[in-house]
C-alpha positions as CSV (number, residue, x, y, z in Angstrom):
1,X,112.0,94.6,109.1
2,X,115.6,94.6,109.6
3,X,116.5,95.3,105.7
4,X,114.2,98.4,106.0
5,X,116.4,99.4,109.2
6,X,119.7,98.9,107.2
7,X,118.1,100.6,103.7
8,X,117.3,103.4,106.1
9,X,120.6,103.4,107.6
10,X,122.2,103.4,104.4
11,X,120.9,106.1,102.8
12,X,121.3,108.5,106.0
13,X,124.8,107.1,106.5
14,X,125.7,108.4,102.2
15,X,124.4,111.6,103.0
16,X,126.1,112.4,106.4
17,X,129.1,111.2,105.2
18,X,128.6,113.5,101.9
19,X,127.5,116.2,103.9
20,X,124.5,116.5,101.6
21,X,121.0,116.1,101.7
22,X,118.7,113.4,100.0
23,X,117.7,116.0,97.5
24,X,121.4,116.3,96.4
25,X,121.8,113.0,96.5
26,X,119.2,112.3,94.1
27,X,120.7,115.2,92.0
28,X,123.7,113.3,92.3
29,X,122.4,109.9,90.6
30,X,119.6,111.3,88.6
31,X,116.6,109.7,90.1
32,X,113.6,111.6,91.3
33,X,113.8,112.8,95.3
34,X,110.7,110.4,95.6
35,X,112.4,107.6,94.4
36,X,115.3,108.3,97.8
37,X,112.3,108.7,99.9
38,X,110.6,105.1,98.5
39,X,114.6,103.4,99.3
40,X,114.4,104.9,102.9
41,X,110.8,102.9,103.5
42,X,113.1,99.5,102.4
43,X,112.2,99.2,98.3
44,X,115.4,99.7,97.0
45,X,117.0,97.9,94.2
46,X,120.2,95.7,94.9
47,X,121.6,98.0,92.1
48,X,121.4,101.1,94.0
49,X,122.2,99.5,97.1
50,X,125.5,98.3,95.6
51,X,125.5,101.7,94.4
52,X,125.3,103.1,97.9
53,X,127.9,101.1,99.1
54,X,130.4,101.7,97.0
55,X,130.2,105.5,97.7
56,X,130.7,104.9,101.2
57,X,134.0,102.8,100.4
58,X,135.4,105.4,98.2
59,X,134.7,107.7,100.9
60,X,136.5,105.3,103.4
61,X,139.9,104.8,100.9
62,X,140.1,108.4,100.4
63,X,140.0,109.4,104.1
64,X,142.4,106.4,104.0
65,X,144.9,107.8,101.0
66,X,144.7,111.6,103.0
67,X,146.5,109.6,106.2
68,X,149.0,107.5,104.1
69,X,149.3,111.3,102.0
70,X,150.4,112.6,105.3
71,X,152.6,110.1,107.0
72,X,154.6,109.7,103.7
73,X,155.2,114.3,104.0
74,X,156.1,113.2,108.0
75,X,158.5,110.4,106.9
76,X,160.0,112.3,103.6
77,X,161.1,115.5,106.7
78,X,163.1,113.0,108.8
């Protein structure tokens, strides 16, 4: 029961940190709404998992790039 937790998990986690909903999300990767709502109950593919990951770590390196961004403007005004 745990992987349906963390499947769960994961696909809540993509949207908040999107700020969309699973509708958009499935707009987003081109897959039925119905097949978002089947992943949620713990049947996704390792595929789309991977797939899920990875947009959470791109969203993690650019918040990432945005602070080195601004420490480098800081730096370049001494």
């Amino acid at each position: 029961m745990a992987d349906e937790k963390d499947t769960d998990n994961i696909v809540k986690k993509v949207c908040r940190e999107l700020g969309i909903t699973q509708r958009e999300l499935a707009e987003r990767m081109e897959i039925p709404e119905s097949t978002i709502a089947r992943w949620k109950s713990g049947d996704i593919p390792r595929l789309a998992e991977l797939y899920l990951n990875a947009l959470l770590e791109n969203i993690e390196i650019k918040a990432k790039l945005e602070t080195i961004k601004k420490a480098h403007e800081i730096i370049s005004k001494l």
